[in-house]
Structures are given as C-alpha cells and as structure tokens.
C-alpha positions as a Python dict, from the first residue, in 0.01 Angstrom:
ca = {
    (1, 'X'): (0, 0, 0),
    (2, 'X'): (118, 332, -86),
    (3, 'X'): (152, 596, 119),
    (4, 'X'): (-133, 929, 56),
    (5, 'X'): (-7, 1309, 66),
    (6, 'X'): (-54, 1395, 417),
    (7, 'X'): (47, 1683, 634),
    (8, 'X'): (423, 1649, 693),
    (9, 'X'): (478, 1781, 977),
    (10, 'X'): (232, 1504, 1152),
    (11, 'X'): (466, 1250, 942),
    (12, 'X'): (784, 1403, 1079),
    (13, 'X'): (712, 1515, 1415),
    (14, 'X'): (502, 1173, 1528),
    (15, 'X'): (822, 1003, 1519),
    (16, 'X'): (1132, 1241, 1618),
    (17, 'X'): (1308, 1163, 1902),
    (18, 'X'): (1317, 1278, 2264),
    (19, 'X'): (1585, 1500, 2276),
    (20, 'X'): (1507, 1760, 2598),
    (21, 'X'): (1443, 2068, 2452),
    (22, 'X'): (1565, 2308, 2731),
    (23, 'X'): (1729, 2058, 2999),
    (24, 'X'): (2061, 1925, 2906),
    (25, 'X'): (2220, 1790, 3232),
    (26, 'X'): (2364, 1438, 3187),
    (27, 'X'): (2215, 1197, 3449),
    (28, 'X'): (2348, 844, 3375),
    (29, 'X'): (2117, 739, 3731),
    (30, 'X'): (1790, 881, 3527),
    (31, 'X'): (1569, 613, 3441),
    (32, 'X'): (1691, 406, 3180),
    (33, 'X'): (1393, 349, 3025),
    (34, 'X'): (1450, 715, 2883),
    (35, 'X'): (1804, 650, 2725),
    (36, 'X'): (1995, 908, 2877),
    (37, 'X'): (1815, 1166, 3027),
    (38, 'X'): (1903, 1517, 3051),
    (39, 'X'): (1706, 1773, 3361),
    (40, 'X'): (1788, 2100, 3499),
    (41, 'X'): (1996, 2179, 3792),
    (42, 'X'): (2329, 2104, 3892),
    (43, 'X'): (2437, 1770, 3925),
    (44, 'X'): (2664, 1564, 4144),
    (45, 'X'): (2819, 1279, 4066),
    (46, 'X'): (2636, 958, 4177),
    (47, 'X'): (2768, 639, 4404),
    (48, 'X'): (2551, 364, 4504),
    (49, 'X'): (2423, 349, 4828),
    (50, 'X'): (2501, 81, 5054),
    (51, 'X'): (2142, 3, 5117),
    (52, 'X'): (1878, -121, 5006),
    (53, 'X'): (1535, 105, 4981),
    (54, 'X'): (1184, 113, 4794),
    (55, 'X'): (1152, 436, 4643),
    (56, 'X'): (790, 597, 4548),
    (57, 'X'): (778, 907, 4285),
    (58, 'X'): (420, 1033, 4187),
    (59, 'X'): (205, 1388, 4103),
    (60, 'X'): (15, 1548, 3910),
    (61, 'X'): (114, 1854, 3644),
    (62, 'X'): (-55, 2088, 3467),
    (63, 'X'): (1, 2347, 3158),
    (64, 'X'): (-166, 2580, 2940),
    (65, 'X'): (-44, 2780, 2662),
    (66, 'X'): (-222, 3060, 2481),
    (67, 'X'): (-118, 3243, 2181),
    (68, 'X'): (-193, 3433, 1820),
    (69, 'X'): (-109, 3301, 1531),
    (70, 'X'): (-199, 3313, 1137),
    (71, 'X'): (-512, 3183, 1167),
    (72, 'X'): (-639, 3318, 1480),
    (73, 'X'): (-594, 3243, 1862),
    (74, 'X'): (-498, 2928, 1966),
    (75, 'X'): (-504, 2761, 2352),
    (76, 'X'): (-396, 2435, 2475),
    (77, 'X'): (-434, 2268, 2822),
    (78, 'X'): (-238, 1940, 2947),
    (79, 'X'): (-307, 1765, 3230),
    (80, 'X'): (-35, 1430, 3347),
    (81, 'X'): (-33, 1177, 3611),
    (82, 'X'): (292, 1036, 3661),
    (83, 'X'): (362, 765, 3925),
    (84, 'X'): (707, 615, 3936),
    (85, 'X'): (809, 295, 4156),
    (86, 'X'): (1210, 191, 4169),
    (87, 'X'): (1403, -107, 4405),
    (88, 'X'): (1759, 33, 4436),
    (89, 'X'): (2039, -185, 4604),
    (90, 'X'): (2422, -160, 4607),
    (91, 'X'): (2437, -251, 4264),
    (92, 'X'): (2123, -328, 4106),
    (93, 'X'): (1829, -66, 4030),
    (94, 'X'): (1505, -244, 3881),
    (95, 'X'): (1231, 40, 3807),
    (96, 'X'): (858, 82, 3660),
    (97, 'X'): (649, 322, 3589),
    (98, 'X'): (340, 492, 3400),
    (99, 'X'): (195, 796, 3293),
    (100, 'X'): (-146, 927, 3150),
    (101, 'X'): (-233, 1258, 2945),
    (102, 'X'): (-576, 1404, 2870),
    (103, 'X'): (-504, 1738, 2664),
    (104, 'X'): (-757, 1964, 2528),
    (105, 'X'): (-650, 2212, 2204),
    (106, 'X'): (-899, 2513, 2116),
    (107, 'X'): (-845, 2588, 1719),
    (108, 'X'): (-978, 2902, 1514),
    (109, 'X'): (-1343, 2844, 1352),
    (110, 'X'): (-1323, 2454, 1479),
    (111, 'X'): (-1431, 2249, 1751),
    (112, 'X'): (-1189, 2185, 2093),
    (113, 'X'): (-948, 1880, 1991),
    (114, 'X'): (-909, 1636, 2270),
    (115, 'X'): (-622, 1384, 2296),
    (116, 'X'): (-542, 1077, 2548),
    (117, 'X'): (-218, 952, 2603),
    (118, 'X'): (-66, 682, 2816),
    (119, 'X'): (257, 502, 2851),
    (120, 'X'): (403, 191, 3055),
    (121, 'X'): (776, 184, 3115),
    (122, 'X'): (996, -73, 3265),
    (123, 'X'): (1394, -69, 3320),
    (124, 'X'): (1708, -270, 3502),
    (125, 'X'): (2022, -85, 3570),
    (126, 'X'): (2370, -306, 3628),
    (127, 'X'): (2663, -72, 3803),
    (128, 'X'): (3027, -253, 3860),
    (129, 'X'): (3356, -135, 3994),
    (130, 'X'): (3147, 77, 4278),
    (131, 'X'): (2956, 228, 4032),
    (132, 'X'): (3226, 356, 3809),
    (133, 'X'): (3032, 148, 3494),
    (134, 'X'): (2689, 129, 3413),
    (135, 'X'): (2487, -115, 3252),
    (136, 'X'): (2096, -69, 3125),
    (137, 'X'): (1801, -184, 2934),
    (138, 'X'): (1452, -23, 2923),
    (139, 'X'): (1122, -48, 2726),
    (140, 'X'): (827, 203, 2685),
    (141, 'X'): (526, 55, 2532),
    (142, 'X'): (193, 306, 2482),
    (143, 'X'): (-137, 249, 2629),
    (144, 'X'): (-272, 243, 2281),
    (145, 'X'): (-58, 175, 1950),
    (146, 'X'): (-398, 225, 1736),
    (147, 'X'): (-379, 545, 1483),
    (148, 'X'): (-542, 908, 1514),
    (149, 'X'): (-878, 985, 1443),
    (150, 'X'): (-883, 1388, 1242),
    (151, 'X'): (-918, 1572, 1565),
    (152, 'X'): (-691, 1387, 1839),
    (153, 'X'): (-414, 1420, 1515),
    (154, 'X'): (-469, 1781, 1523),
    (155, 'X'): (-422, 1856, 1817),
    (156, 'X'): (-118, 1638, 1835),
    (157, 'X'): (34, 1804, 1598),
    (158, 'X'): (-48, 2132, 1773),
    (159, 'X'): (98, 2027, 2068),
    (160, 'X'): (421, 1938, 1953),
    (161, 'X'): (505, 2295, 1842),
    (162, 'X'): (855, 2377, 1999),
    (163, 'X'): (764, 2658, 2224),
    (164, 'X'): (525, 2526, 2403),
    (165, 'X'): (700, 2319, 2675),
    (166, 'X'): (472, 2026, 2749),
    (167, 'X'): (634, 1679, 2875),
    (168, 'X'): (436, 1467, 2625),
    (169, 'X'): (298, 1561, 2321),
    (170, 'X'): (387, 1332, 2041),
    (171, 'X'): (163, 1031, 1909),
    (172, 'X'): (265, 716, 2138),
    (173, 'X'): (397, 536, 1851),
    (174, 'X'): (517, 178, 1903),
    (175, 'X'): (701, -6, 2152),
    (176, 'X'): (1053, 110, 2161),
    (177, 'X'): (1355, -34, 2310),
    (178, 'X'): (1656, 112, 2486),
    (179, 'X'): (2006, 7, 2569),
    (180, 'X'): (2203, 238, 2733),
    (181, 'X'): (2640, 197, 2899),
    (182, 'X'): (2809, 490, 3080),
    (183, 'X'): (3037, 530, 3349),
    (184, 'X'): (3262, 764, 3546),
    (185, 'X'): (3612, 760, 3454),
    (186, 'X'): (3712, 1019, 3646),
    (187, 'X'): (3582, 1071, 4019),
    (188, 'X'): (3666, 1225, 4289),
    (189, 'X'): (3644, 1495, 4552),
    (190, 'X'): (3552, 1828, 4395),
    (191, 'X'): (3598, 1641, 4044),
    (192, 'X'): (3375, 1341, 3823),
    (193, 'X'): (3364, 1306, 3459),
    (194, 'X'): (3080, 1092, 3293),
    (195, 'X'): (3051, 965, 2966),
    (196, 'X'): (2731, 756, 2828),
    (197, 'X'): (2582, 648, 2519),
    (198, 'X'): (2227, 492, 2434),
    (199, 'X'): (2113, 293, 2155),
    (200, 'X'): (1729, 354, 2162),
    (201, 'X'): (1524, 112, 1905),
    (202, 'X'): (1155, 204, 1793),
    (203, 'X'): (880, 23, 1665),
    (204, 'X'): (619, 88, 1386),
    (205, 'X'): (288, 208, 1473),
    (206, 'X'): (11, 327, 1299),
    (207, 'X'): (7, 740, 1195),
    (208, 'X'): (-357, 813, 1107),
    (209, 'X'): (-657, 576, 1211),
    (210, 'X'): (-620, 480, 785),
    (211, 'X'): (-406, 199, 840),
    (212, 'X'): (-101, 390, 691),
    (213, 'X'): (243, 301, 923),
    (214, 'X'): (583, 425, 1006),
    (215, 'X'): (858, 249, 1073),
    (216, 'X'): (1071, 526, 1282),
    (217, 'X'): (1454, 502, 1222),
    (218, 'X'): (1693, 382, 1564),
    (219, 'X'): (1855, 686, 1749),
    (220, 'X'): (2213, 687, 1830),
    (221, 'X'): (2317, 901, 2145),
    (222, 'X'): (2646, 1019, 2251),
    (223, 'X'): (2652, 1213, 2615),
    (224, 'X'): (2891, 1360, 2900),
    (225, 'X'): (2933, 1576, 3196),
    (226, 'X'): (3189, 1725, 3407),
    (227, 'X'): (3131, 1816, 3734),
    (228, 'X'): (3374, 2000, 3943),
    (229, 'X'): (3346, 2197, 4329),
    (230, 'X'): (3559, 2342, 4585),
    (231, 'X'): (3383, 2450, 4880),
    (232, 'X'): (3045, 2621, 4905),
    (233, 'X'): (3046, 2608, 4483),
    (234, 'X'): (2950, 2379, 4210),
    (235, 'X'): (2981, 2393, 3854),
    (236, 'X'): (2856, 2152, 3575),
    (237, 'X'): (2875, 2114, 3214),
    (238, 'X'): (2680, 1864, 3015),
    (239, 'X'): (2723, 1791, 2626),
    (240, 'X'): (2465, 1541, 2421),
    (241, 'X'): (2447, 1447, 2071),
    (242, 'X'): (2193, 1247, 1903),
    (243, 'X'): (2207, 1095, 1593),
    (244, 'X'): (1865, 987, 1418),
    (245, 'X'): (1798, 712, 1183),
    (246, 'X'): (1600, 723, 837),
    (247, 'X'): (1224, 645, 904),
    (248, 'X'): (1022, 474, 662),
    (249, 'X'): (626, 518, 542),
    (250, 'X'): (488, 287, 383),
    (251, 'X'): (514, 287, -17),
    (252, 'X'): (888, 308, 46),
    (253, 'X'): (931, 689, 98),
    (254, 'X'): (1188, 741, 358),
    (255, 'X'): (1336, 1070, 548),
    (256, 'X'): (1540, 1175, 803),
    (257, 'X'): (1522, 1389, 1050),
    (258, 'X'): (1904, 1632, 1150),
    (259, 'X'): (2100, 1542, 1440),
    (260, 'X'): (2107, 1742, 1730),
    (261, 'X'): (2333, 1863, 2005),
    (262, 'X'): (2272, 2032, 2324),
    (263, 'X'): (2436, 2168, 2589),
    (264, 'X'): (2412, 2257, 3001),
    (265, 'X'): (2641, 2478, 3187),
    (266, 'X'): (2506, 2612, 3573),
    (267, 'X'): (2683, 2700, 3876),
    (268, 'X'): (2600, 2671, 4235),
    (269, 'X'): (2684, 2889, 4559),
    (270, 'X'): (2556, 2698, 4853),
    (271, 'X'): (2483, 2915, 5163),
    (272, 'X'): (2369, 2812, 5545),
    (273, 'X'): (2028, 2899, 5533),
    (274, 'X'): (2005, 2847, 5087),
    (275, 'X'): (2160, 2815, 4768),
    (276, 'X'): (2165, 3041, 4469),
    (277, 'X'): (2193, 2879, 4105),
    (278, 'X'): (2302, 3016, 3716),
    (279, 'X'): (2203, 2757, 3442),
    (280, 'X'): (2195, 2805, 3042),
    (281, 'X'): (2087, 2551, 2788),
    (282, 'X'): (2115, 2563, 2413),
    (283, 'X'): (1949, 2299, 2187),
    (284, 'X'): (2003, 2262, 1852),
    (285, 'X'): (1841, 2042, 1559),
    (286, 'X'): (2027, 2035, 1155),
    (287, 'X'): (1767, 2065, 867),
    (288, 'X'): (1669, 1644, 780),
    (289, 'X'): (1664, 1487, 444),
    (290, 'X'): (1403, 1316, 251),
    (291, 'X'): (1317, 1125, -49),
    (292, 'X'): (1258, 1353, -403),
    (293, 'X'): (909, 1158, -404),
    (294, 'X'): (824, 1129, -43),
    (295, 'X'): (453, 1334, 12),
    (296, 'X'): (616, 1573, 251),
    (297, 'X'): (717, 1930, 240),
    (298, 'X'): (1081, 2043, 278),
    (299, 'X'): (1040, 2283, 510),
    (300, 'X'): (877, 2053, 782),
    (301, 'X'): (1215, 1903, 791),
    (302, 'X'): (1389, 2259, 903),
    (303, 'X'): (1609, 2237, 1227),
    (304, 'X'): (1635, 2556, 1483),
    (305, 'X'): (1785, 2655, 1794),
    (306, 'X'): (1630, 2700, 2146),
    (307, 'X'): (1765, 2818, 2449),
    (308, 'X'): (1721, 2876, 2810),
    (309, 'X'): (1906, 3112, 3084),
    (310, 'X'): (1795, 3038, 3492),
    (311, 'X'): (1896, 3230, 3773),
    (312, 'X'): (1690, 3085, 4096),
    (313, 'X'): (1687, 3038, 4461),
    (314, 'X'): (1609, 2890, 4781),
    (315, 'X'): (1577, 2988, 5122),
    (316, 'X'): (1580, 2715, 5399),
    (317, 'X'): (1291, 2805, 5645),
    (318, 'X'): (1132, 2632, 5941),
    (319, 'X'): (842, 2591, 5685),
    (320, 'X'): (1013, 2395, 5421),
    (321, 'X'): (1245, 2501, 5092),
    (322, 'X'): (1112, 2805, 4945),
    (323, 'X'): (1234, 2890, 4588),
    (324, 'X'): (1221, 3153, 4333),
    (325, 'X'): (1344, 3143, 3999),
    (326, 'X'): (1327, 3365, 3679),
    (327, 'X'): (1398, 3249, 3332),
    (328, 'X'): (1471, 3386, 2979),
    (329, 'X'): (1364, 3119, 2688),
    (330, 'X'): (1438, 3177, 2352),
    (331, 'X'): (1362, 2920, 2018),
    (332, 'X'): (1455, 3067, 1656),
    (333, 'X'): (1419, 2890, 1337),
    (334, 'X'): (1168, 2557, 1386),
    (335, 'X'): (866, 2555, 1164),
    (336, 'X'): (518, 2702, 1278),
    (337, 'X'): (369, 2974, 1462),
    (338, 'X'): (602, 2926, 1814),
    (339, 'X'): (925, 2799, 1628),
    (340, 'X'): (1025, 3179, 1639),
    (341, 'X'): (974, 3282, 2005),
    (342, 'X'): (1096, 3425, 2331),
    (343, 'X'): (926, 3446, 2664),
    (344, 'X'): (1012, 3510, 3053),
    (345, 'X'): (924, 3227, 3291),
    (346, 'X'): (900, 3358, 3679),
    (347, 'X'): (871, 3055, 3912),
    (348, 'X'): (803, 3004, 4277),
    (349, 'X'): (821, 2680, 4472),
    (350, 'X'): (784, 2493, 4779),
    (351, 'X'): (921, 2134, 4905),
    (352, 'X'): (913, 2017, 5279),
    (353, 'X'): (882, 1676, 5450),
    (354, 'X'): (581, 1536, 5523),
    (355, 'X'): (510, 1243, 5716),
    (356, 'X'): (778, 981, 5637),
    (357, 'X'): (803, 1145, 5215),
    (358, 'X'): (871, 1486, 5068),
    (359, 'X'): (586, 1687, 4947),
    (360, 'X'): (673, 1958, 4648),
    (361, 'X'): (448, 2258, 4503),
    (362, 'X'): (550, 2428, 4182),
    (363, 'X'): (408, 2718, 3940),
    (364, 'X'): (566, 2917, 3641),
    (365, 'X'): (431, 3154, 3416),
    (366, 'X'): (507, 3211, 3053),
    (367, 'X'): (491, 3613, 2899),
    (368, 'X'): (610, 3617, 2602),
    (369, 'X'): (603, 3665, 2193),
    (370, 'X'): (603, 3443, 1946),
    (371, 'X'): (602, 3488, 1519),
    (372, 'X'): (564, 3902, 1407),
    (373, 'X'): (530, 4014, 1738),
    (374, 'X'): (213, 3785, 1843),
    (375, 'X'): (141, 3717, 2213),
    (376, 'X'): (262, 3395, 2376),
    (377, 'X'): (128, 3305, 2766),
    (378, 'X'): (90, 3050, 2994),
    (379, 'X'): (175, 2895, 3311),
    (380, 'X'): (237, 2529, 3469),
    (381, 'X'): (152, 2409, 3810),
    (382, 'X'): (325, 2057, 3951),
    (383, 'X'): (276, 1832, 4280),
    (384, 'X'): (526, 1612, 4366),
    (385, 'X'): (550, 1383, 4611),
    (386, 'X'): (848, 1116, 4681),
    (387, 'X'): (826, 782, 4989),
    (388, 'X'): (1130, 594, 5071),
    (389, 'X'): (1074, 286, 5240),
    (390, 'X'): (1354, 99, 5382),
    (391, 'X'): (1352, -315, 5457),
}
C-alpha cells in the first residue's frame, strides 16, 4: 500500500526523538527506560548506596499555553499523572512506571481537539567497579498503539510545536527499546567526569486511524558531563548528541530527520540557610533529508535553535524550601507559529517533608512573543510527592 499526501509535519514530528528541549544535564542514574536523560539543575556525581530502599515518585502537572497566530488564537491545556516505583540496592536498580495525558486544544473556527495519552515503562540498571560502569536496558510501550482519528491528530500536531514546553505531546507510537552503557572515569572529591551512550530502538505504529504506518529510524546518542566543586560552589557542564535514523512510510518513501546537540552549563553557591543557582541551555536540531518523491514538504524538515538562561533560589525556612526562579527562553528557526519565540518564565516553589516522604508545590508563568510580534502566555503548576521505604 502506498503511502497518501498527508500533512508532513504530523509525518515528521510523530516520530522524532526525545531529545530535551531546554534541559541538558547528563544523568546516567535517570531512568533508563528514557536513554539518557538530561534535567535541569546542577548535578553531582552519583555512588551507590550501601542500602537497600523502595523508592515511590508520583504527582500530578498541569500546563496551558495561549497564543496568536496566522489563523487566529490558539489555547492548549495538558493535564499528566505520573507515578514512578524503583528497588535500588548496592548494585542493582530495577524500576517501573506509567503515565497518563488528557489534553484539550482550542483551534480558530473549529471544535476543541481532545487527545489521550498513556505510557508503561519498565527498566534494570547493572553498576560494577562501585559504580564507576553502568549497565541498562529499558522499554516504553503506549497504552494504545492504534492510529489518530482527524481531531486527536490535530491537536497532536499542535501540541508538539517547539515553544510550548509540554512533557508529552507526540503520538505514542510503538514499543521502543533502549540500551544504554556509561560510566565515570574520572571521580573524585571536587571532580567526576561521565561519559554515556544509548542505543534507543523504535517500533512501527500506525500514523492516522487509515491503516497507513511508520517504521521510525533507531537513534544513536552520545553524552557527558563534568562536574567540578571546591567549597560552598559547584559547577557543571553537560554535552549530548543524538544521531537519528532514516524512518520509513509505507510505499517506500523514507526521510530523516538532523541530528542534534545540546548543551548545560550552571553554577552553584551553597549558603547556610540556601543556595543560589546560574544555568543556560542551548538545543540545537540540523535541517533532515528526505526522499525527491516522499509526500512531505521540505520545510517541515527545518532544524532551529532553542535556548534557556535560569537564575533561581532557595531559602531554607522552618516551613520547608522556598524557591524563586526567573527564566529567559528563547527558540529561533523551527517551523510554525512558536518555532520563532521568546518568553520570561517567573517561578516560585515549595518542598518540605511530610510524614515519612517529601511533598513539592510548583508554578511558572510564561509572557512572552512568538512569530511578528504575536502574544505567547501561559503557566504550569506541579505536585510532587516522593516515599522511601527501607527493609
């Protein structure tokens, strides 16, 4: 069967990879199931513990984004319920894990686009020579592998517009495999160097509720991180790159999205009572290739830049860890209305203990522009709470 003209960028973004946009901190201890992961925030290097523990992660999260574009004004909500559960021992670290997404796009002169999303993750993690070399495997498989119906592939491929920060956005595509190695050849006090790489292998799934598949090309990563102290300071720098694979529609038409890079620096001042923090991000994606005949559009392929500056704080209080934070984000270059963009991000946030876990309260707001001068806002709210329970 060959494949019909569809919209390319659904094609193309339904199967790129999972590159962070804005974070870019190696964490080789992530969860494998991710490859390797990058997050914000300075970083430390990791040892093993020398006991054993049952460790509970789960919240809720929530975002909106509102903004102008050709067409008209355009809003999106996303709500996620993540839940985590991980047995770490000396040298073995055997996780699961789920997460659900109900999301709700308003288009210009159209009805309000709902999409459901849900994914099941599973992981092992191997560390030898006290944790100087690491070892894992991972698989993600969706809730659902069946195709889009016209509105829930709308609003997918709404969602996945560059700017808009959400956590998941993409179609679930198929079950996808991931092998990651990494270790630290270099630690110790005030000083660790980590170096990874991931071999992350994804299956076909169906793109449109039409029967018409994709079989997504393998993604190749290459990571590493030095981190480096003396004192009351901490400094990190964390370098990725990600080579992608040629995918495949069916009829034989192939493409390929560019490879990207990224890269984290921050710096930490710890104080008695607090700690102030400096982080920048920049994440980059090359134009891709495709097939003179393939039914997609050249410019759907286009690469761009984003990038993020943080300066943020917390007090230590009686109360719990209050924080404040203020960020600068930046994206130039991607296709559609918020590949061109730049916004401010103030934050404010709250973690104590509670009971025997740690409870955590988060909110941001987005001000911004996006293409010609158009208005970008929105804002995110998180709770987090994390249980550690001991044999």
């Amino acid at each position: 069967m060959k494949a019909r003209p569809a919209p390319a960028s659904r094609l193309r973004r339904w199967s790129r990879g999972s590159l962070g946009r804005y974070g870019v901190v190696l964490s080789l201890a992530g969860n494998p199931a991710f490859g390797l992961l990058f997050a914000t925030g300075a970083s430390a290097a990791v040892r093993s513990t020398d006991t054993s523990y049952l460790e509970l992660h789960t919240g809720a999260a929530y975002h909106s984004r509102e903004w102008e574009g050709l067409r008209g004004g355009f809003s999106a909500i996303q709500y996620m319920l993540p839940v985590d559960l991980a047995w770490r021992m000396p040298s073995f670290r055997l996780s699961a894990g789920a997460d659900f997404t109900r999301a709700d796009v308003d288009l210009p002169g159209g009805p309000r686009a709902p999409l459901s999303l849900g994914e099941f993750r599973g992981a092992s993690e191997f560390s030898f020579r006290r944790d100087r070399v690491r070892m894992a495997a991972g698989v993600r498989v969706p809730s659902s592998a069946a195709g889009l119906g016209p509105t829930s592939a709308r609003a997918a491929e709404l969602l996945d517009e560059v700017a808009l920060g959400l956590p998941r956005a993409l179609h679930p595509g198929g079950p996808c495999l991931v092998l990651e190695a990494g270790g630290q050849p270099v630690r110790r006090t005030g000083l660790a160097l980590q170096v990874g790489t991931a071999w992350e292998r994804r299956g076909s799934y169906e793109i449109l509720a039409d029967g018409r598949r994709l079989d997504p090309g393998d993604v190749w990563k290459l990571a590493g991180g030095l981190t480096a102290g003396r004192g009351a300071i901490l400094g990190d720098l964390g370098l990725r790159w990600e080579a992608m694979g040629r995918s495949t529609l069916d009829g034989g038409y192939s493409y390929r999205d560019g490879n990207a890079f990224a890269m984290r620096a921050g710096l930490r001042r710890q104080y008695e009572r607090g700690r102030l923090d400096v982080a920048g991000t920049v994440a980059t994606r090359a134009d891709g290739s495709m097939d003179p005949s393939a039914p997609m559009n050249a410019p759907s392929l286009g690469g761009g830049t984003a990038s993020r500056l943080v300066f943020s704080g917390v007090r230590f209080t009686s109360a719990g860890e209050l924080g404040l934070s203020l960020g600068l984000l930046g994206v130039r270059g991607y296709p559609g209305d918020l590949g061109s963009a730049w916004a401010l991000e103030p934050g404010l946030s709250w973690t104590r203990g509670l009971g025997e876990g740690r409870l955590g309260l988060a909110v941001r707001g987005v001000y911004g522009r996006c293409r010609e001068g158009r208005a970008l806002r929105g804002s995110d709210a998180s709770l987090s709470w994390q249980r550690r329970w001991r044999p």
